[in-house]
N, C-alpha and C positions, 0 to 999 in steps of 0.2 A: 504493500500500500504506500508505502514512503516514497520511493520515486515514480509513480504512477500517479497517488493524488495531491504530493506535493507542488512546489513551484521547481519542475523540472521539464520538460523538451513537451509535455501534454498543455501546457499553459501556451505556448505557443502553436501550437495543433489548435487548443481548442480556440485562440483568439481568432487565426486565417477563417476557423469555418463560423465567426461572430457568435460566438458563445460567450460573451462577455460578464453574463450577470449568472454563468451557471454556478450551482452552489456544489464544489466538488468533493464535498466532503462524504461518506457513508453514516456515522452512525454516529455522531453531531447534529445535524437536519431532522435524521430520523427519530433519535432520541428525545429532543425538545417537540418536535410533534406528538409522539406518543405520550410525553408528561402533558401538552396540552389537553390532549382529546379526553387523557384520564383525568385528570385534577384541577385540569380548566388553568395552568399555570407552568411554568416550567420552575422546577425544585432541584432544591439539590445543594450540598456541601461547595464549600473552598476547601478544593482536597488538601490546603494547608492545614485547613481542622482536624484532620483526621490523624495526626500526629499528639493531639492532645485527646484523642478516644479514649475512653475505658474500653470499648467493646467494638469490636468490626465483625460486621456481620457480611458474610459475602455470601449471597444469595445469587446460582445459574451465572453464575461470571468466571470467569479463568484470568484475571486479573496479570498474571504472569505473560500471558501470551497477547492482553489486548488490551491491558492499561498498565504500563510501564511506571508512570507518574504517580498512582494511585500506591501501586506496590510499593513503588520507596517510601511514602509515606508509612503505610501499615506496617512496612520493616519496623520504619522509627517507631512506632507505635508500641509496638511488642517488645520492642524495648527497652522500655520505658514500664512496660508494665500491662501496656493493653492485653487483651485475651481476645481472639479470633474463633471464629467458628465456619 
């Protein structure tokens, strides 16, 4: 995904065929949609908070494999003392 939906050789692909305002992200877009349609709102942490957790709960996520940022955090977390599940 990194140099495919980054700013790498696709931004200038997609600029020639005028795709200027596509949103090229996966699951960013879809994400914030789905907290809209459910809770009428988008939610959610500053994964700098999660560093000061008691508790992480990771629910149907593989965090390892698809949020990098999040896991360092929870590293620190447990760290520190947090408990995971």
């Amino acid at each position: 995904m990194g140099l495919v939906q980054g700013e790498s050789i696709a931004a200038r692909l997609l600029n020639v065929l005028g795709a200027l305002r596509l949103d090229r992200t996966i699951c960013a877009a879809a994400g914030a949609a789905g907290l809209r349609y459910t809770y009428g709102a988008s939610l959610g942490m500053h994964v700098e908070h999660f560093e000061e957790s008691e508790l992480i709960l990771i629910w149907g996520s593989n965090p390892i494999a698809s949020s990098l940022h999040f896991w360092t955090r929870a590293q620190e977390a447990k760290r520190r003392g947090a408990a995971r599940s």
